[in-house]
N, C-alpha and C positions, 0 to 999 in steps of 0.2 A: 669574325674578327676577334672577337671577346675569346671562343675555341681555342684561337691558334696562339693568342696573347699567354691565354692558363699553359697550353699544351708548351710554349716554347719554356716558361718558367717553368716547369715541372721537372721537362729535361735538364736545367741549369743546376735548380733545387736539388736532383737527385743526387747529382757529380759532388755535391757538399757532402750531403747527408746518409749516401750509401755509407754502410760500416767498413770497407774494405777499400773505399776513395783517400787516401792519405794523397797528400800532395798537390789538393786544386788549394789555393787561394786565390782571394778578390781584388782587383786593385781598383779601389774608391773613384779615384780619380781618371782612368779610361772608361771604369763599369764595363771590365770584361776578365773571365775566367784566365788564372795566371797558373803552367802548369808546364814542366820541364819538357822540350817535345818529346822524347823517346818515352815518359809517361803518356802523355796527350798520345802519341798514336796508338797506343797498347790498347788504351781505355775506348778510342773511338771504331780499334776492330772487331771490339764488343758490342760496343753502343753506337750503332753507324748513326741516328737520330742525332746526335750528338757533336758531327762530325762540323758542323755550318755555327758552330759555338766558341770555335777554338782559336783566341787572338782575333776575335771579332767584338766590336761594340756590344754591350747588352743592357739597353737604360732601363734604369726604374725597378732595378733588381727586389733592390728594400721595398718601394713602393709595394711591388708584387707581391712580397712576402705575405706583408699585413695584411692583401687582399684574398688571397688564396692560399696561406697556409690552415687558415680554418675552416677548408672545405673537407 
């Protein structure tokens, strides 16, 4: 559980943090990845892991950060 908890934030994490990602923002209040679809599909024919992220719920993003950014 704890695995697949780091693993799914990782993939979330990266769509931010990659230098070439322009274009995802968060929206607070659903806590899920907000991203034009003809970007969203571009990005998830690269990144198919990515693909179950997109205009889907994702809680506890910030929590995640704090726990797993310092790994």
């Amino acid at each position: 559980m704890i695995r697949t908890l780091k693993r799914d934030w990782a993939i979330v994490y990266n769509m931010f943090n990659e230098n070439d990602n322009k274009g995802f923002g968060w929206d607070e209040h659903r806590q899920m990845v907000v991203i034009e679809d003809a970007m969203w599909n571009s990005y998830i024919s690269s990144y198919k892991a990515a693909g179950k992220f997109g205009h889907r719920y994702f809680p506890y993003y910030d929590q995640r950060n704090s726990i797993y950014a310092k790994d």
